[in-house]
C-alpha positions as semicolon CSV with decimal commas, in nm:
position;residue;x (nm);y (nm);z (nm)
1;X;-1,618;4,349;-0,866
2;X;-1,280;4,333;-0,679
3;X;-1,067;4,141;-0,897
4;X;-1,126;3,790;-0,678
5;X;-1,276;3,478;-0,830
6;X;-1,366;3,134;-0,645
7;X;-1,453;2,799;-0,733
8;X;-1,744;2,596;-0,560
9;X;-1,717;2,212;-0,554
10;X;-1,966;1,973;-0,468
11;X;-1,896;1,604;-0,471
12;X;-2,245;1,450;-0,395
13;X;-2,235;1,170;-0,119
14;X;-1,928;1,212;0,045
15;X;-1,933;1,074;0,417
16;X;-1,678;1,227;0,623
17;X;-1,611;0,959;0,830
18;X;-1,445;0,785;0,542
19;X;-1,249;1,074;0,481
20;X;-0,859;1,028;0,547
21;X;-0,516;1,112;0,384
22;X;-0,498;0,773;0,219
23;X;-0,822;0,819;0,045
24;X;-0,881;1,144;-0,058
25;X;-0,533;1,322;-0,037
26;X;-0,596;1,655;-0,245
27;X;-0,897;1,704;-0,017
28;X;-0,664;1,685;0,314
29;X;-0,434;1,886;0,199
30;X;-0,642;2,172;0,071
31;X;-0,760;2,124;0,426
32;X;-0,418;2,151;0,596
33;X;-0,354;2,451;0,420
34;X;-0,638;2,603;0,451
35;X;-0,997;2,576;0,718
36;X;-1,222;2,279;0,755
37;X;-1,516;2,153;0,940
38;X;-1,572;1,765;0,892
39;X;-1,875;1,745;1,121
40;X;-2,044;1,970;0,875
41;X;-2,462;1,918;0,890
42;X;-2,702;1,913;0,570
43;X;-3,060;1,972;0,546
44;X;-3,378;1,773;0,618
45;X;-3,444;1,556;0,358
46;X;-3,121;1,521;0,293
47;X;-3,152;1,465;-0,061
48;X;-2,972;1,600;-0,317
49;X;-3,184;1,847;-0,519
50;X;-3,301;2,019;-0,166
51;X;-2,974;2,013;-0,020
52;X;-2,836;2,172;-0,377
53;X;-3,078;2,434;-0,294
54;X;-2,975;2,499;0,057
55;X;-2,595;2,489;-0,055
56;X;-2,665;2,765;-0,333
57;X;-2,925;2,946;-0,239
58;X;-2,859;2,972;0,199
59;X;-3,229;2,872;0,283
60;X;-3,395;2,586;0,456
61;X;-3,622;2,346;0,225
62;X;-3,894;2,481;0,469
63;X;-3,781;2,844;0,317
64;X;-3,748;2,728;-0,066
65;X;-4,012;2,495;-0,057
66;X;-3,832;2,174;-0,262
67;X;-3,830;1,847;-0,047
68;X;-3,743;1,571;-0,250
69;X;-3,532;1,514;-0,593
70;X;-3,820;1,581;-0,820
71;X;-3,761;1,950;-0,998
72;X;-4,075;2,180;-0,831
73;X;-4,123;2,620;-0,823
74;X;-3,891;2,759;-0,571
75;X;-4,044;2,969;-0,285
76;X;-3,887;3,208;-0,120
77;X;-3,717;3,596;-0,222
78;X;-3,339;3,415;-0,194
79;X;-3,107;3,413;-0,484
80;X;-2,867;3,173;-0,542
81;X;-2,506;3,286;-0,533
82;X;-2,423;3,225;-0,882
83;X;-2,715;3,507;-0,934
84;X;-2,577;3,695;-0,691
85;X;-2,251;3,717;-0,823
86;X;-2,387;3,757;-1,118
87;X;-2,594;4,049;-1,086
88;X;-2,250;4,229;-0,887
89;X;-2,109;4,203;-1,259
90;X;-1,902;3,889;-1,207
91;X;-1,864;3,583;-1,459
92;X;-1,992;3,267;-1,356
93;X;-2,042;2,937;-1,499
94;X;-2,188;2,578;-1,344
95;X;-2,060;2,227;-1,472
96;X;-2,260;1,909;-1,319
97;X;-2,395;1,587;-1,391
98;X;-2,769;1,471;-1,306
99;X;-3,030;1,713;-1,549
100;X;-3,246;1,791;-1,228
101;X;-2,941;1,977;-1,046
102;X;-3,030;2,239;-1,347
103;X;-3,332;2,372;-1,172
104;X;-3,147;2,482;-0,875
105;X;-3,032;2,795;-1,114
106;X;-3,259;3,072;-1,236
107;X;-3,235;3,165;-1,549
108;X;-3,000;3,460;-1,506
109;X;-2,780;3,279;-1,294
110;X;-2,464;3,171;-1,542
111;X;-2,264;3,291;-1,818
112;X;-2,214;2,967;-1,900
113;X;-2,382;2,668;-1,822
114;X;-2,282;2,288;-1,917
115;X;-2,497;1,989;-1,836
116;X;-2,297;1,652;-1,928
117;X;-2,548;1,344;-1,933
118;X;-2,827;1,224;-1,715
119;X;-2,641;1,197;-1,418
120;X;-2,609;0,828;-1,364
121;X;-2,245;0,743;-1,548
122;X;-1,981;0,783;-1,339
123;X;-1,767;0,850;-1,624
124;X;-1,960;1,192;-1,690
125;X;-1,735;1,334;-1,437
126;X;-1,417;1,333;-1,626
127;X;-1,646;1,548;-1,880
128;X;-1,732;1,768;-1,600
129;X;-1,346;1,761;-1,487
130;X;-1,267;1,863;-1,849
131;X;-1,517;2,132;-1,896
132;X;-1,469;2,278;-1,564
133;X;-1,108;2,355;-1,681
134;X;-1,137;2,480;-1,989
135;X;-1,399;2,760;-1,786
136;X;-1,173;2,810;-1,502
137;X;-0,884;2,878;-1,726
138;X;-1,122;3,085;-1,905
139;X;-1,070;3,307;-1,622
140;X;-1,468;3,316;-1,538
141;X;-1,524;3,474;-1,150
142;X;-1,737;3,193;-0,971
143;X;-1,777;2,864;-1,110
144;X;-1,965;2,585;-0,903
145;X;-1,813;2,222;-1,044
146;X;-2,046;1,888;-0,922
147;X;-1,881;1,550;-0,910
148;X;-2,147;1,277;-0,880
149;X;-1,931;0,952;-0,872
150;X;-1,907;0,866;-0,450
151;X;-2,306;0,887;-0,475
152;X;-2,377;0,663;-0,741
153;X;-2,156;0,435;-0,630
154;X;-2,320;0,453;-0,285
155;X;-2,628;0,366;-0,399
156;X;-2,520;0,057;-0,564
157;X;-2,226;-0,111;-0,371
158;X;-2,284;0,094;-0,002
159;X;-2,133;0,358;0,196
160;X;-1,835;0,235;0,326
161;X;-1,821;-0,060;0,082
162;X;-1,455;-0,129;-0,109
163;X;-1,666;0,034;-0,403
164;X;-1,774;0,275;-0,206
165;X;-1,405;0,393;-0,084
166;X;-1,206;0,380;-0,427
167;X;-1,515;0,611;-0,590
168;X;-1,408;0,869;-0,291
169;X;-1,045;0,821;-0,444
170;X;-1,153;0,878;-0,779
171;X;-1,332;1,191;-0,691
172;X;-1,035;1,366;-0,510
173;X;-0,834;1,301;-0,805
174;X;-1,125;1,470;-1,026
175;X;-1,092;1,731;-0,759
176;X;-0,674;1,764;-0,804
177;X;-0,729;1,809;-1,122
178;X;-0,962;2,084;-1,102
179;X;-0,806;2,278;-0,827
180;X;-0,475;2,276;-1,079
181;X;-0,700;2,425;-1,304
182;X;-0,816;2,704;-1,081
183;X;-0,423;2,794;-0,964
184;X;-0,313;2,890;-0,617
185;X;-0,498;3,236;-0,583
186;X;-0,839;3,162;-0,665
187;X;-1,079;3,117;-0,311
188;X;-1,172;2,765;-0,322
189;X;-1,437;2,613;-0,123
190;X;-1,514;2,198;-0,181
191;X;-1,815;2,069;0,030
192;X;-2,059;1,768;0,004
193;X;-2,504;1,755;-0,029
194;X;-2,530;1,472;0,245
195;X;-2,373;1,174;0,381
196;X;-2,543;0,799;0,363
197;X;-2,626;0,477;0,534
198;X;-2,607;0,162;0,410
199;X;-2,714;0,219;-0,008
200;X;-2,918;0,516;0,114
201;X;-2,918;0,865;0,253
202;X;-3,308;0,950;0,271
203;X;-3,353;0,883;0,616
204;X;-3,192;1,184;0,781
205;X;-2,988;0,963;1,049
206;X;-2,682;1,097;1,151
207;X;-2,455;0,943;0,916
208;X;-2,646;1,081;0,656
209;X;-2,649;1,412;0,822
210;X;-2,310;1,465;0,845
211;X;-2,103;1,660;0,614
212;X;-1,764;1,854;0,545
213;X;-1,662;2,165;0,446
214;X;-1,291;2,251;0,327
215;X;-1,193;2,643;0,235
216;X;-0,856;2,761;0,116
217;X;-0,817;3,114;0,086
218;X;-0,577;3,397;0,193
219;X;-0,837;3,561;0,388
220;X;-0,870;3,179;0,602
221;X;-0,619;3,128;0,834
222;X;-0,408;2,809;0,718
223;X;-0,444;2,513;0,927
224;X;-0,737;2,624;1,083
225;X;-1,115;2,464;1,149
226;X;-1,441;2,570;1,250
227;X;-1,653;2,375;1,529
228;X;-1,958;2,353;1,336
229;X;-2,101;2,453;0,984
230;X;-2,415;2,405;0,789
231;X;-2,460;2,355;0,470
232;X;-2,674;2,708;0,455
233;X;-2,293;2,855;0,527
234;X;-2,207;2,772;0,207
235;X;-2,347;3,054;-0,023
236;X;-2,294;3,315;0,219
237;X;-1,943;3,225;0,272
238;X;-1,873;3,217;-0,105
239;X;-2,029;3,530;-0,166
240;X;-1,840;3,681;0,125
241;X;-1,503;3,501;-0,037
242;X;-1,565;3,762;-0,372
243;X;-1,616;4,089;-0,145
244;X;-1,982;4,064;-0,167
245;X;-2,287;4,147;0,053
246;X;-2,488;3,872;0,152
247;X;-2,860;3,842;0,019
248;X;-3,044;3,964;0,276
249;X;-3,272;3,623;0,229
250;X;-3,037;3,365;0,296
251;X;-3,012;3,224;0,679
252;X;-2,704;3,061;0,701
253;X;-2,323;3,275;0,789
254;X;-2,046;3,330;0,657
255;X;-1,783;3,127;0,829
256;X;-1,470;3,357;0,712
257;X;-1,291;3,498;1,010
258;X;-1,476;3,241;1,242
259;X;-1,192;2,994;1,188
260;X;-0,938;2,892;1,459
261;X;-0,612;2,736;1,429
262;X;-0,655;2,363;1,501
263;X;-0,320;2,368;1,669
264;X;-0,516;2,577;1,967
265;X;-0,854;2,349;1,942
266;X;-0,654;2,031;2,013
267;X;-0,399;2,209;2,302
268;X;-0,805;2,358;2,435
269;X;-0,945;2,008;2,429
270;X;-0,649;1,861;2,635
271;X;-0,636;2,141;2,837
272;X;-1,015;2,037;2,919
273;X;-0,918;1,745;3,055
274;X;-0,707;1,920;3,355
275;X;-1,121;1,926;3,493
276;X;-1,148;1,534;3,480
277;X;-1,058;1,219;3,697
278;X;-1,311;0,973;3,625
279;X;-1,219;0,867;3,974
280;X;-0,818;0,807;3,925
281;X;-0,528;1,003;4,086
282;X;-0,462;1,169;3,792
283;X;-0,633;1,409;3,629
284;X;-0,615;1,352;3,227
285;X;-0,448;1,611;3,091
286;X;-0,201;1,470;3,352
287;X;-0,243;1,116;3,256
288;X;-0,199;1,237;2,835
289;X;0,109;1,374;2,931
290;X;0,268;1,092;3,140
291;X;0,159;0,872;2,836
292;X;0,344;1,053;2,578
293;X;0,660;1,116;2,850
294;X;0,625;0,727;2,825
295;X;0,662;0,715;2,460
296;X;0,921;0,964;2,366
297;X;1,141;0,762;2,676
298;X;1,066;0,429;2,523
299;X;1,229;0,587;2,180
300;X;0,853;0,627;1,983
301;X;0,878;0,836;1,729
302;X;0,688;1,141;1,675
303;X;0,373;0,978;1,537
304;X;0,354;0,747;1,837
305;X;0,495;1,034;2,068
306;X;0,150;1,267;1,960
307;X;-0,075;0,932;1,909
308;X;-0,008;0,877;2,307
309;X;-0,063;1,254;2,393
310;X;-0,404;1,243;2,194
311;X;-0,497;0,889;2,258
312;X;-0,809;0,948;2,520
313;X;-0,922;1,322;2,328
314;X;-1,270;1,117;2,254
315;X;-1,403;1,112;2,628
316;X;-1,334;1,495;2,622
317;X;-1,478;1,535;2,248
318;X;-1,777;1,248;2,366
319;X;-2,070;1,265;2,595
320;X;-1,891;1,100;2,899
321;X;-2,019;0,957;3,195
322;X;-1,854;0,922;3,565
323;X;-1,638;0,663;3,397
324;X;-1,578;0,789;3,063
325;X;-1,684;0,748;2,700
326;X;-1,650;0,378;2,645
327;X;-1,634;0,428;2,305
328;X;-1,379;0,747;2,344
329;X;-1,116;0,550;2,093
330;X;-1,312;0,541;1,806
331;X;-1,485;0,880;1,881
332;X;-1,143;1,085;1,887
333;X;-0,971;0,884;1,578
334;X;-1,253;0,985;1,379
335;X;-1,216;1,326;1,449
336;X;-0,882;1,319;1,366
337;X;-0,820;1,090;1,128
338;X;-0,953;1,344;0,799
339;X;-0,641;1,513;0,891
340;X;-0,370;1,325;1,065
341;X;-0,164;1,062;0,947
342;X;-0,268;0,652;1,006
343;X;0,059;0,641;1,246
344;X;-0,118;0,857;1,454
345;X;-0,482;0,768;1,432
346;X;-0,473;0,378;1,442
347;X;-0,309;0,341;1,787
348;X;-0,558;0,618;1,939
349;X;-0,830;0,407;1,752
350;X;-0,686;0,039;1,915
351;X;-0,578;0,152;2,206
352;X;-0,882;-0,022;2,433
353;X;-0,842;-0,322;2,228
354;X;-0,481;-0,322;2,296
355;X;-0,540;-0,325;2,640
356;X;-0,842;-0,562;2,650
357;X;-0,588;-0,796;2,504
358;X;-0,311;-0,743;2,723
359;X;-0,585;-0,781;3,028
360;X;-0,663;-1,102;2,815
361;X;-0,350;-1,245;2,828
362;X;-0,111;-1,083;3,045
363;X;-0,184;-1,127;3,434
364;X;0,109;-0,882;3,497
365;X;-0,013;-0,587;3,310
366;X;-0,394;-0,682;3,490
367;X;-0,203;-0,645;3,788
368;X;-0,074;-0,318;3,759
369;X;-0,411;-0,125;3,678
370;X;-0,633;0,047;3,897
């Protein structure tokens, strides 16, 4: 054992594409200061006892054998990386919610081990919050910390419902509170089982495929994101955090050192676009940089300024046609808006409707376009 110690969150049923400053602030920030991949992908079923498994133990359902929410013998040679850790002479402890989360761990897994309720009170997780604390300031190595809330909540009201939103606002303050606990040095890595449409997730559509992952660590380069991540990254990339070998079993990666500052992934993705017409004059990398030389002349401020620069990143980020995305507006303000401010997602996100309606009612503007 090296000395390092990390903290594992899991908030069950977090959606990223609900994910922005406004909502869930601690989350964004531990992002900008550290790596993140919001286009994350869970396991088939993505349910929340398999996907546990996946998260902890870096194996497919098909490798640990547990497909649905109902505890069952795990197959398979992997160890989870609480066990791991564990059996490399750290201290480790788990805190959730939800009693069948409990046979994710083998017996040896924990030092400690606190199970608060049945799982169904969204209240539990200020217990959990409290608990997790107390063992974090405790100075244990590797604690993993569940927050159930967004999922319940979910279930009941709908993702995306009003409901839906202010539970993803109560988690990330659960999740302030804990990362206070665990100070500024400890590797921290806060992730999600699954996604969810409508008041479900069972059905494995996108939506409820998707996922995030956020790391902050010194050995993570700040500011930084990865392209793609599974939720079978998770284990190794803890273990990895503490100066550990990977279990030979597990068949995800870790994603440390395969980070890249997000600065460069945005100036490649524009940069992309020096390849594309779609049958104009310009080319658009050309045509993002006459729009924001536009902007900054018409006095915009910086938000505007970058929101013009970025505004048609979705055809490049999209599976365009000979004339584009059609839907490119949405498409690139949801892949930046877990990280950017409104100022600059909203007008990327309107932009075609602001020009529909200008077509709409304007016969001079019409005029001018190609």
């Amino acid at each position: 054992m090296n000395g390092d110690r990390a903290l594992l969150v899991s908030i069950d049923g977090v959606a990223p594409r609900f994910v922005t400053p406004a909502v869930m602030p601690n989350l964004v920030a531990l992002a900008r200061v550290g790596a993140s991949c919001f286009t994350a992908q869970t396991v088939t079923p993505s349910l929340t006892l398999p996907a546990h498994l996946s998260m902890l133990a870096g194996v497919d359902p098909a490798t640990h054998g547990v497909h649905s929410n109902t505890p069952a013998p795990v197959s398979g040679a992997q160890s989870t990386v609480l066990a791991l850790a564990r059996s490399s002479g750290c201290t480790t402890a788990a805190v959730h919610t939800w009693k069948p989360l409990d046979a994710v761990f083998e017996k040896d897994a924990t030092d400690q081990r606190v199970v608060i309720g049945d799982g169904y009170d969204p209240d539990d997780d200020d217990r959990v919050v409290r608990e997790a604390t107390a063992r974090l300031r405790g100075g244990v190595d590797l604690a993993f910390v569940y927050l159930g809330g967004p999922d319940l909540v979910g279930h009941a009201n709908g993702w995306g419902s009003a409901e839906y939103v202010a539970a993803l606002g109560s988690a990330d303050a659960r999740l302030g509170q804990v990362l206070a606990a665990a100070g500024p040095d400890r590797h921290v890595v806060v992730t999600t089982d699954h996604g969810g449409t409508g008041t479900d997730h069972a059905a494995g559509a996108p939506t409820d495929l998707e996922t995030f992952v956020v790391a902050r660590s010194s050995r993570l380069i700040p500011g930084s994101g990865w392209a793609a991540a599974s939720i079978l990254d998770i284990a190794p990339t803890v273990a990895d955090l503490l100066g550990l070998a990977a279990d030979a079993a597990w068949e995800g990666r870790s994603l440390v050192g395969s980070e890249e500052p997000l600065v460069d992934v945005v100036i490649a993705l524009l940069e992309a676009g020096a390849e594309v017409t779609y049958g104009e004059r310009v080319t658009m990398l050309e045509h993002a940089l006459q729009t924001a030389a536009v902007a900054l002349a018409e006095g915009g401020d910086d938000d505007l300024v970058l929101a013009a620069l970025l505004h048609d990143l979705g055809h490049v980020l999209g599976d365009a046609g000979a004339w584009g995305l059609p839907t490119h507006a949405e498409v690139g303000a949801r892949a930046l808006q877990p990280l950017l401010a409104p100022a600059v997602v909203e007008p990327i996100r309107l932009h075609v409707d602001a020009k529909r309606w200008l077509v709409a009612t304007d016969e001079t503007y019409e005029a001018q376009l190609s």
